[in-house]
DSSP file (Angstrom, degrees, kcal/mol; ACC not computed):
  #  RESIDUE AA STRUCTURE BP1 BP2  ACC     N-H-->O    O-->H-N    N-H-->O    O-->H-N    TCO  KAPPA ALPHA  PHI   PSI    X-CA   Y-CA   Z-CA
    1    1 A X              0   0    0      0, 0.0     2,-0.1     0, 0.0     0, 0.0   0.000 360.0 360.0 360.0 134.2   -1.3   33.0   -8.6
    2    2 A X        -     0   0    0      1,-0.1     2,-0.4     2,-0.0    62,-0.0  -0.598 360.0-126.2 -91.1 156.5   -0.7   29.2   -7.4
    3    3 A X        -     0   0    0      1,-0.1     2,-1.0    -2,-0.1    32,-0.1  -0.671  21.7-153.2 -91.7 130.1   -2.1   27.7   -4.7
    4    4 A X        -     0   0    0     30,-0.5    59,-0.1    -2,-0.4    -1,-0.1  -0.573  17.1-163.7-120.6 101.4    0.9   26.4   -3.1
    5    5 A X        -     0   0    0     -2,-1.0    59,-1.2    29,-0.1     2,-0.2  -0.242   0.7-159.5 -63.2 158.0   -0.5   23.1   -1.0
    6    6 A X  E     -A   33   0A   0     27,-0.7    27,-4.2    56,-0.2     2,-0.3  -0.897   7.7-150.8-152.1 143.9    1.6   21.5    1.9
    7    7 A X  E     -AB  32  61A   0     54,-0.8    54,-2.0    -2,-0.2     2,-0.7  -0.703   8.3-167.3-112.2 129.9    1.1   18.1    3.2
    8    8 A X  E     +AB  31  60A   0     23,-1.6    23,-2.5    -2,-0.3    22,-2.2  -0.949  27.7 149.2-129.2 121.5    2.0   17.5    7.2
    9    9 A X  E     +AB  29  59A   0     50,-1.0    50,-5.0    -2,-0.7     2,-0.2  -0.961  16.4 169.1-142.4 159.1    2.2   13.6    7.9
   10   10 A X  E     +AB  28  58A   0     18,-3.7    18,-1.1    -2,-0.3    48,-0.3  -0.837  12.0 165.6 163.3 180.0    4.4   11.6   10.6
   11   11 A X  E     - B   0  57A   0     46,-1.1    46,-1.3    -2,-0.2     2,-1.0  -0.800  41.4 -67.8-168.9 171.1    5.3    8.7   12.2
   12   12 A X  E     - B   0  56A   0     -2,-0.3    10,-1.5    14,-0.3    44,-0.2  -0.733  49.1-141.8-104.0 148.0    7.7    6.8   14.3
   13   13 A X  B     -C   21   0B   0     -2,-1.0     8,-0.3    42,-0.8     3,-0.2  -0.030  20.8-127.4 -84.6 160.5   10.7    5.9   12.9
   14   14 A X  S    S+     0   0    0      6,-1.8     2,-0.4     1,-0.3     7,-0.1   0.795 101.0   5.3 -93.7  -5.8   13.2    2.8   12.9
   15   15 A X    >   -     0   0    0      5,-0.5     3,-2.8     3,-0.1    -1,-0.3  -0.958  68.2-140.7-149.7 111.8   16.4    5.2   13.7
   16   16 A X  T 3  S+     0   0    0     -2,-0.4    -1,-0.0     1,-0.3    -3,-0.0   0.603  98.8  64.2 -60.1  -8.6   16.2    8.6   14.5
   17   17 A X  T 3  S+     0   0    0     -3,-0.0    -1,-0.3     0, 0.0     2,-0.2   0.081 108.5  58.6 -92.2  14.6   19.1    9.6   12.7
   18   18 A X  S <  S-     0   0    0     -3,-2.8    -3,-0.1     2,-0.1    -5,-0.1  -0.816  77.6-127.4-131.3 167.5   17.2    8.5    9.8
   19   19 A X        +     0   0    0     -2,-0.2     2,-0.4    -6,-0.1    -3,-0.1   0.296  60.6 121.1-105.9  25.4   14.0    9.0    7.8
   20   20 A X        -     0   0    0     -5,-0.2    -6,-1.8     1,-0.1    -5,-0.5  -0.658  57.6-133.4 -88.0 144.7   12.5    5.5    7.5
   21   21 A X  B     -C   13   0B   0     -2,-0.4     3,-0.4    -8,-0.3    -8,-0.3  -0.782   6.9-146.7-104.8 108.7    9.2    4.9    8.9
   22   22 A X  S    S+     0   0    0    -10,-1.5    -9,-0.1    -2,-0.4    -1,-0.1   0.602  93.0  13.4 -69.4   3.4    9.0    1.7   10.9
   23   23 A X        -     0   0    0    -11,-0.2    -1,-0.3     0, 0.0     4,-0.2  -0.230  64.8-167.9-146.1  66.1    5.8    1.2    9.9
   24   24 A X  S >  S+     0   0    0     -3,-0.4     2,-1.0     1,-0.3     3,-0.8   0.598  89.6  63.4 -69.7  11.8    4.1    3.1    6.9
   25   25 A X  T 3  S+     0   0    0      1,-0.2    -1,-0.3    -4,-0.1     3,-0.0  -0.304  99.1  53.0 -89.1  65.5    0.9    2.0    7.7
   26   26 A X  T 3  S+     0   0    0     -2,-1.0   -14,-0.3     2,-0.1    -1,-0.2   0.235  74.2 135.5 173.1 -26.2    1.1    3.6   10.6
   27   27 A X    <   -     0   0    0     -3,-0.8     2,-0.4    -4,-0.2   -16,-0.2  -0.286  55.2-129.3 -53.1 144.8    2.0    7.0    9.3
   28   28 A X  E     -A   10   0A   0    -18,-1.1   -18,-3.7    -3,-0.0     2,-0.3  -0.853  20.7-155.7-117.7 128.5   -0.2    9.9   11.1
   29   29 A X  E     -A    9   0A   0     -2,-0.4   -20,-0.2   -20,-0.2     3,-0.1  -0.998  15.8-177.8-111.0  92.4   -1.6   11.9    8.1
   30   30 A X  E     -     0   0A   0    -22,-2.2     2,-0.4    -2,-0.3   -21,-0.2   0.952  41.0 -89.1 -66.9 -56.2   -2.4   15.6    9.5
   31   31 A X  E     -A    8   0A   0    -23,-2.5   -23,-1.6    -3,-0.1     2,-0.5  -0.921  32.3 -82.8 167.1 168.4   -3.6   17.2    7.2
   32   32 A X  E     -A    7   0A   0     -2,-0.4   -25,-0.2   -25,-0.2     2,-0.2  -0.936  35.9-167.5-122.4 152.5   -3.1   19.6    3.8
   33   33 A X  E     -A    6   0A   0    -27,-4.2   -27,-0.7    -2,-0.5     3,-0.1  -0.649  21.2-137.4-132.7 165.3   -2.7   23.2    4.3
   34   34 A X  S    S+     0   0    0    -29,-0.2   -30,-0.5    -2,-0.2     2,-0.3   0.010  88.1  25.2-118.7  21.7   -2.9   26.1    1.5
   35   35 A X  S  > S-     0   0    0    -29,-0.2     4,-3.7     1,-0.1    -1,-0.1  -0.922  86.7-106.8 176.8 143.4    0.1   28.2    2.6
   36   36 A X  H  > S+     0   0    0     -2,-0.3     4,-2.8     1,-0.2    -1,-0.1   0.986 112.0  68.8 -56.7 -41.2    3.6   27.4    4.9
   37   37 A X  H  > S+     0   0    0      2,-0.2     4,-0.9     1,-0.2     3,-0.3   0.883 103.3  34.6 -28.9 -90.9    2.1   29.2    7.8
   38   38 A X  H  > S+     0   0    0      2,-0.2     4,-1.9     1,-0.2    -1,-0.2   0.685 117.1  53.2 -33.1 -41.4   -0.6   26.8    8.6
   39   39 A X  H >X S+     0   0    0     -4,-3.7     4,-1.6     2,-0.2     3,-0.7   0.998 111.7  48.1 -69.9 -61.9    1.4   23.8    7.7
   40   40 A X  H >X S+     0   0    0     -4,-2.8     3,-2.2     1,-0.3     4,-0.7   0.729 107.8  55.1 -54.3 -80.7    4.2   25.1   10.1
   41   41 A X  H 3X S+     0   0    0     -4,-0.9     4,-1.2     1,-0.3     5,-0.3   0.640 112.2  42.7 -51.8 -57.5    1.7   25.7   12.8
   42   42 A X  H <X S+     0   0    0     -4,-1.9     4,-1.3    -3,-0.7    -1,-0.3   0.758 112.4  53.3 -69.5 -23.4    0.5   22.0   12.7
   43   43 A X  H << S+     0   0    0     -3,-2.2     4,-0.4    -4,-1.6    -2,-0.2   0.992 108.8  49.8 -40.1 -77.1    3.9   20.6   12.4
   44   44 A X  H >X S+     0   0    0     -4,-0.7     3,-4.5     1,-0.3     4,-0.7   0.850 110.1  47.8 -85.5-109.9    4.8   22.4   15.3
   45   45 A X  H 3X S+     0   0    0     -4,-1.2     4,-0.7     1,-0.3     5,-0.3   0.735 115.1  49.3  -8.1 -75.0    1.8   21.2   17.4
   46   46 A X  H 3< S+     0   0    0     -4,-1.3    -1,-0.3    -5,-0.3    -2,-0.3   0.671 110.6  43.9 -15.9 -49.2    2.4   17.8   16.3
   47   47 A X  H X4 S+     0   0    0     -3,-4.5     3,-1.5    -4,-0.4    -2,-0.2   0.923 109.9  57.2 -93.6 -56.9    5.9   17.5   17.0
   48   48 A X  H 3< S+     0   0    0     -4,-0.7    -2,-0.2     1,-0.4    -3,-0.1   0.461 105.3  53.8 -51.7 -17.9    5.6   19.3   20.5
   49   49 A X  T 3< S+     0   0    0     -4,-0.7    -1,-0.4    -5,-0.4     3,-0.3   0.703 113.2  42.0-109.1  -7.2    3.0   16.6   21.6
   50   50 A X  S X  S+     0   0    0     -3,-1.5     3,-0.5    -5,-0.3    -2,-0.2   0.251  75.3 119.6-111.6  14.9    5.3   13.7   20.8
   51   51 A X  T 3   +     0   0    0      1,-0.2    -1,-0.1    -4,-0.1    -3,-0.1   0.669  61.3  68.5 -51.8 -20.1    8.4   15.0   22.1
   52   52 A X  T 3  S+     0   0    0     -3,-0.3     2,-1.5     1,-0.2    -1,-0.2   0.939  87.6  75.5 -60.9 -55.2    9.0   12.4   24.5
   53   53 A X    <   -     0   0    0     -3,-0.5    -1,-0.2     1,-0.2    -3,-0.0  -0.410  65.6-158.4 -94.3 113.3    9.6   10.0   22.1
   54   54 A X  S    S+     0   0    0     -2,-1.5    -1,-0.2     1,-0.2   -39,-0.0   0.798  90.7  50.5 -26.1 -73.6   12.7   10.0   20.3
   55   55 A X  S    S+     0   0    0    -42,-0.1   -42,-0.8   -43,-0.1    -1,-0.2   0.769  82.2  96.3 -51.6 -40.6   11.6    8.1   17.3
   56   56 A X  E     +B   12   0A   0    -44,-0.2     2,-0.3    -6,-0.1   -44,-0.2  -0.454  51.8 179.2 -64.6 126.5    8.2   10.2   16.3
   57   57 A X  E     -B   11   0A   0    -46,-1.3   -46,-1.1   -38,-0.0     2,-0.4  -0.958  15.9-151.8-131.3 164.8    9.2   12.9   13.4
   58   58 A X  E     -B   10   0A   0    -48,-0.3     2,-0.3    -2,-0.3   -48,-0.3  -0.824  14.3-164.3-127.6 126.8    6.6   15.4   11.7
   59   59 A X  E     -B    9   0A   0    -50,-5.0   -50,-1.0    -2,-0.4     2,-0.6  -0.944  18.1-147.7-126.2 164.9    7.3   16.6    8.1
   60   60 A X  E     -B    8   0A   0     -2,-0.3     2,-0.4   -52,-0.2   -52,-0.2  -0.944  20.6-153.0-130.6 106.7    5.8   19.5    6.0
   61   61 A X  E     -B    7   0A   0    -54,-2.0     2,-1.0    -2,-0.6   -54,-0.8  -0.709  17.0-143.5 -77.7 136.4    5.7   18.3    2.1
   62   62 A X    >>  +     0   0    0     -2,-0.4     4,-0.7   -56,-0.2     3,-0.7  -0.658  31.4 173.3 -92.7  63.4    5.9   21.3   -0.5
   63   63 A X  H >> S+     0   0    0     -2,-1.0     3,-1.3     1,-0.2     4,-0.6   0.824  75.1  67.8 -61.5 -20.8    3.2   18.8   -2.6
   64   64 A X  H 34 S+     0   0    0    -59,-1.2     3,-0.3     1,-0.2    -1,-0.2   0.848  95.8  45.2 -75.7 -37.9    3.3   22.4   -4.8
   65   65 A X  H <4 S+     0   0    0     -3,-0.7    -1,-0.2     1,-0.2    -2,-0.2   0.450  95.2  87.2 -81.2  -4.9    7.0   22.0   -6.1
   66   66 A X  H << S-     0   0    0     -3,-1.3     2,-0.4    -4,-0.7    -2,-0.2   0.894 108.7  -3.8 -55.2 -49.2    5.8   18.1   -6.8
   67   67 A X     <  -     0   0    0     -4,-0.6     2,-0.3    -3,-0.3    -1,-0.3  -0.995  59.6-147.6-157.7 171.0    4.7   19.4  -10.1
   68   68 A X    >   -     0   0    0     -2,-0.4     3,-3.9     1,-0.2    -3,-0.1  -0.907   8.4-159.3-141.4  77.8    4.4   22.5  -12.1
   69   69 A X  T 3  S+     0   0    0      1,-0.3     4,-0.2    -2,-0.3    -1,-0.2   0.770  92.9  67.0 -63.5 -30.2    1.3   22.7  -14.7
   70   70 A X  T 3  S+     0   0    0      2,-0.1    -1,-0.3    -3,-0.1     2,-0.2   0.611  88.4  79.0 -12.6 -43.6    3.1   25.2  -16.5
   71   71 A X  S <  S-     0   0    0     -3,-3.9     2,-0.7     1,-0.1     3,-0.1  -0.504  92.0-102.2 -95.0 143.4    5.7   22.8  -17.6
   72   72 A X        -     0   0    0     -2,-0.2    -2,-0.1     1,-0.1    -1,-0.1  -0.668  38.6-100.2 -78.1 112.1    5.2   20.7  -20.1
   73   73 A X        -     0   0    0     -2,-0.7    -1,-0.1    -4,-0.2     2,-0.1   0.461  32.9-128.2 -19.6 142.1    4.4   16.8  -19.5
   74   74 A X     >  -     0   0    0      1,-0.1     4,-1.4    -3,-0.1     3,-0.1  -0.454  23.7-114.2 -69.8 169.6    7.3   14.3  -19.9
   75   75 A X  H  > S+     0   0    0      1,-0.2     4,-1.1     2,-0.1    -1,-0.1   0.968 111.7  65.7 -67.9 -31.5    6.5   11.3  -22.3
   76   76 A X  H  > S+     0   0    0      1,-0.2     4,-0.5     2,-0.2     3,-0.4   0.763 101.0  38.4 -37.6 -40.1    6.8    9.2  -19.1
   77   77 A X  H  4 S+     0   0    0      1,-0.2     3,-0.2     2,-0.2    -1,-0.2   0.772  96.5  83.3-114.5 -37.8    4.1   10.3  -17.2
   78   78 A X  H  < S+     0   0    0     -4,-1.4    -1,-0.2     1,-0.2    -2,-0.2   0.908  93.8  56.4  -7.0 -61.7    2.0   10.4  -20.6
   79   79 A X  H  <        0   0    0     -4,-1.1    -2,-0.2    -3,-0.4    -1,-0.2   0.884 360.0 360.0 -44.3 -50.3    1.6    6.6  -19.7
   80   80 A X     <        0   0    0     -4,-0.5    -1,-0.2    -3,-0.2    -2,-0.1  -0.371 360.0 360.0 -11.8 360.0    0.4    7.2  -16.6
């Protein structure tokens, strides 16, 4: 079975109707989780202590649907 990893990072933003980071150095890196559960739980905690501010958003990456060893390399990434 694959392990399907999720990545929870976030940060405050220049627009809130938007997803650009006003700073990425700046990004709060939570943490990687091994299952949606956990990652949702730390989102969630995350987002819930920074509610005041408008600008802080929280994201949960699906780093597992980033790639697929199964599938076969492109030549692109060959280079790599």
């Amino acid at each position: 079975m694959a392990q399907r990893l999720h990545l929870v990072f976030g940060g405050e933003l220049i627009d809130p109707s938007k997803n650009t980071f006003k700073d990425v150095n700046d990004i709060h890196i939570v943490g990687m989780y091994p299952n949606y559960q956990s990652a949702f739980e730390a989102w969630k905690s995350n987002a819930q202590r920074t509610v005041d501010n408008a600008h802080m958003r929280y994201f949960i990456a699906h780093i597992h649907r980033l790639r697929d060893e199964e599938t076969e390399i492109s030549s692109t990434e060959e280079l790599g």
